[in-house]
N, C-alpha and C positions, 0 to 999 in steps of 0.2 A: 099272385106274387106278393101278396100283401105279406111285408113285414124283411122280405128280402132286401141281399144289400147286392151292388151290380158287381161286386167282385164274386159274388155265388154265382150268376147267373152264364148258361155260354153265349157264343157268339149270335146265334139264331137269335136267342132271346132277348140278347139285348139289345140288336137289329130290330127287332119288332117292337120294341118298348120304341127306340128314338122314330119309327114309321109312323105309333100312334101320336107321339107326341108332335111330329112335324104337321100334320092333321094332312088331310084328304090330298088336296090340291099338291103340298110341294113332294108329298109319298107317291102319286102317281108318275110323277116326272122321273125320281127316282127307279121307279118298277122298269121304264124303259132301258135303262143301264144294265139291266140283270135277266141272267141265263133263265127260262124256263123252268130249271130244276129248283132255281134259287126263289124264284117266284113264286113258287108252286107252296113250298120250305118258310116262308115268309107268312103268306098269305094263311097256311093252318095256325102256323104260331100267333099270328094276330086273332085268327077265331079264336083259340082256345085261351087266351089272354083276357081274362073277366075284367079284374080290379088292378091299376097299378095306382101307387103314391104317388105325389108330389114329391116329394123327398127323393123316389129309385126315380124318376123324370128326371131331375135334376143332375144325379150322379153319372146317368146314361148320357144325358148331352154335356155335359161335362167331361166324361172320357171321351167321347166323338170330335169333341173341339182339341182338347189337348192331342190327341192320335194324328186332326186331321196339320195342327199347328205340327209338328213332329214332321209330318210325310214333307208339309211346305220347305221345313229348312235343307231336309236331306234334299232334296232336288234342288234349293239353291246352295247348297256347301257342304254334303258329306254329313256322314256319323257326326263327326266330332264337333262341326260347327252348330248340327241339330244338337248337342249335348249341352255347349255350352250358352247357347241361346234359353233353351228351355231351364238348365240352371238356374237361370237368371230370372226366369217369370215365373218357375214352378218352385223352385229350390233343388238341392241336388237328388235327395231321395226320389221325390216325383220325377224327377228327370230320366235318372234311372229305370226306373217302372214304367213309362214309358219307352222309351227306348226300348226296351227288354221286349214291348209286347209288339212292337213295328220288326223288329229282329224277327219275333218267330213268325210272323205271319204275311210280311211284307218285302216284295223281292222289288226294287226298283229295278228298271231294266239298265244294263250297262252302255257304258258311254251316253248316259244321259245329257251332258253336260254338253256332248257335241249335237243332240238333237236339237240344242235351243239355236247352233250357230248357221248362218248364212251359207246357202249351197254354192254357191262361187268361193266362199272364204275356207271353206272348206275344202274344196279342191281342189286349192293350192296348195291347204296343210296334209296334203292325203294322195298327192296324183303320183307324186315319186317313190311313194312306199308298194311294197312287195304286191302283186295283185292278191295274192294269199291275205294280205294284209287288210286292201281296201276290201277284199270279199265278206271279212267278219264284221267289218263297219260298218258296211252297207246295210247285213242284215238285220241290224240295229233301228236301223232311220226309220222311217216314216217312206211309203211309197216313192211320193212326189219327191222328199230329197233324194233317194237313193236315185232314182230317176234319173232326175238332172242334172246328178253328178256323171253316173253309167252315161251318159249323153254328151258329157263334155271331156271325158276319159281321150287318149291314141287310140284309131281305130282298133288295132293290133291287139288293146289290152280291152277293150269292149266285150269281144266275145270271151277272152280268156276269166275275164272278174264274171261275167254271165256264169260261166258254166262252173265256176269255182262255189257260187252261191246255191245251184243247183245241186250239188254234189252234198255241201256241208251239210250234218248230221248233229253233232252235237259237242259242242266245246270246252275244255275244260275252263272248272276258272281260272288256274292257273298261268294258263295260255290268252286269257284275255286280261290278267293283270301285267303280262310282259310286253304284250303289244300295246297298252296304256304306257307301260314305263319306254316302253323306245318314243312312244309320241311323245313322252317329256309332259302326260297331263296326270294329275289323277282323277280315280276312279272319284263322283259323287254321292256314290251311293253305295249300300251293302252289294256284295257280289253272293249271291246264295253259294251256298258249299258243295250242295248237288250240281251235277251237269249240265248247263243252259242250252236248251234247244234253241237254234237261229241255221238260218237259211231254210233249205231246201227247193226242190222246184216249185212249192206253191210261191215261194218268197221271192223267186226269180221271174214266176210266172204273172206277179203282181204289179212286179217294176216293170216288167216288157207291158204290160196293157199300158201302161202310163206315159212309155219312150213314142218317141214320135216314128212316124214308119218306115223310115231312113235308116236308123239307128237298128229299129228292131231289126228289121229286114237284113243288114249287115251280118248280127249278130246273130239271127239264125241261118245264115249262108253259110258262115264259118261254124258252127256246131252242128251242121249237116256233115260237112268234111270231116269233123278232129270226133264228134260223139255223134253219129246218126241218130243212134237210139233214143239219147235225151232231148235230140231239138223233136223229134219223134213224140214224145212226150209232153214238152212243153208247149211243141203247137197242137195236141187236141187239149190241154187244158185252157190255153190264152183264148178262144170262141166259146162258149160252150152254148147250146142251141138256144137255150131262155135267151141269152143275149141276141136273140132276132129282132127281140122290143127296141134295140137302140138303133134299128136302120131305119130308114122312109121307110114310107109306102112305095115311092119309086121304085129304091131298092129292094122292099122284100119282091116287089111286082117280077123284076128280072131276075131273083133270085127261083121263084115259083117256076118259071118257064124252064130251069134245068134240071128240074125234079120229077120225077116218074108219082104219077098218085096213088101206087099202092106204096110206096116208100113214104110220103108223103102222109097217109092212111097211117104208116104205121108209129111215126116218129109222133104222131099229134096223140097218141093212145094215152100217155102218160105226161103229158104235155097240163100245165095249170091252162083257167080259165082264159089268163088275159093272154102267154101266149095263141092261143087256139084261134081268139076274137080276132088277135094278129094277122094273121093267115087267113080266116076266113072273108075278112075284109078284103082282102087284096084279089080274091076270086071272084069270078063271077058267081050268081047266086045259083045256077046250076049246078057248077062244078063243086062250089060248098056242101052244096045238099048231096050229089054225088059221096063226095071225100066222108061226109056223116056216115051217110048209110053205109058203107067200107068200113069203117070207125066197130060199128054197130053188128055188121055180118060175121067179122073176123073173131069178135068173142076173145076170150082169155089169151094171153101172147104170152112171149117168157120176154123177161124186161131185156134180157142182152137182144132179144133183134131189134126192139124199140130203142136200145141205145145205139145200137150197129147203123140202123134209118136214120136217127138224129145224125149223128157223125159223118155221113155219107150227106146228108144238107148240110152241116158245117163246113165239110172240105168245099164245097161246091161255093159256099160263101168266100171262105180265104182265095179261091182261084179268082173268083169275079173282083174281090179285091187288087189282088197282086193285077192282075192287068187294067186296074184303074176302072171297070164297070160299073163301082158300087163302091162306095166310101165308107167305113165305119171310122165310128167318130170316138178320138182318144186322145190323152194326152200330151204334152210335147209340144201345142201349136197344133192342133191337127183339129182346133174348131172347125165346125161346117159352116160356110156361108150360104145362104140362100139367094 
């Protein structure tokens, strides 16, 4: 790259110029952040990266500081407050040019502004508007807020905002500039022009793992009644059989005794290391060595029966829950004491 200026360079490259230059220790920190694809994407670009200057080092951490001073204002004040702030330190052209490259490639998420505020302060500024309303906020927030607010909501509207979050697909911006403008805030950041995906049932099925079991419980009482299908849905997503790791030994112990061992056999086929170790702990060492060699006889499966066995031990978990046998630990207050 010798002789380049970072305005030639793309985005890859000059990712991997400021990786070399942060050196070993704070790049590896940074690799944790980033997708496998993007690692993968990274890592060749720094092989094939021979010579860089001092000079393009310099220009790379230099647009990286200004980009990341840029991201900082828009999340405390909007475009215009990042415009006029960097005015000020860069001049207006740079300012400009910045901006310009946060625009194309930087989507803050909407209703930023309400993520930094207090979940009680919040649901007093939000508990009287439309459930339609609080269900597009919600799926904004961060688990734990949305959570705590879903938890301090009228019973009435618990399940109705639940299943409202579950349902949503994709919003225009539009629509999320007019529900800013009735809460009398504005937006602090760009709203991207394309359609913002938010909610769905993973989005609803994230805040229920976090709701205390009172609440959850309510809430899929009432979407048994009004949508079977979707509480249907969102309870085999809210267990899903890896999460056997977060019970005792106690627990998985009584959960084992309702399980048939060729179901058993077959749900552990496809099953990681450290669930397997799980289970096999909580057996006797015969019935382990048994459960193996079953493991080992049955040969090739087609993964829906192994997912079909899994799900048939997950129901068996939620029931030993629901009548209090066995505690899974979530959420809400729902620490385990020992």
């Amino acid at each position: 790259m010798a002789g380049k200026k970072a305005n030639e360079l793309n985005g890859v490259q000059k990712a991997a110029i400021l990786l070399i230059t942060l050196g070993p220790e704070k790049s590896s920190k940074v690799f944790k952040h980033l997708k496998e694809e993007e690692i993968e994407q990274l890592t060749l670009e720094i092989a094939n990266t021979r010579t860089v200057s001092q000079s393009l080092k310099e220009e790379v951490l230099d647009e990286f500081y200004e980009v990341c001073l840029a991201q900082q204002y828009i999340a405390e004040g909007g475009i215009n407050y990042a415009k006029d702030l960097l005015e000020k330190a860069l001049g207006n052209d740079k300012a400009i040019e910045v901006i310009g490259k946060l625009t194309a490639s930087l989507q803050v998420r909407p209703f930023e502004f309400i993520r930094k505020t207090d979940a009680s302060q919040l649901l007093n500024f939000i508990q009287d508007e439309h459930p339609q309303t609080i269900a597009l906020i919600l799926s904004y927030l961060s688990t734990q807020q949305a959570a705590a607010i879903i938890s301090s909501l009228s019973p009435d509207k618990q399940a109705d905002v639940a299943k409202r979050i579950a349902q949503m697909d994709r919003t225009s911006p539009d629509i999320i500039k007019e529900v800013e403008r009735i809460l009398e805030r504005k937006l602090a950041s760009l709203v991207n022009q394309d359609y913002t995906i938010a909610g769905g049932v993973d989005a609803i099925v994230d805040i229920m793992n976090t709701l205390d079991r009172g609440t959850e419980k309510h809430i899929m009482e009432t979407l048994e009644i009004d949508e079977p299908e979707l509480a249907d849905e969102i309870r085999r997503k809210m267990f899903v059989f890896e999460d056997i790791l977060t019970l005792d030994d106690k627990s998985i112990q009584r959960v084992l005794r309702e399980v048939d061992n060729n179901e058993l056999a077959m749900a552990l086929k496809s099953a990681n290391e450290e669930v397997q170790n799980a289970i096999f702990n909580n057996l006797s060492k015969r019935l382990a060595s048994m459960i193996r060699e079953d493991m080992d006889y049955m040969g090739p499966v087609r993964m829906k029966d192994v997912e079909e066995a899994q799900q048939k031990i997950v129901n068996i978990i939620r029931k030993l829950e629901d009548s209090a046998e066995i505690v899974i630990a979530r959420g809400g207050g729902d620490e385990i004491i020992v």
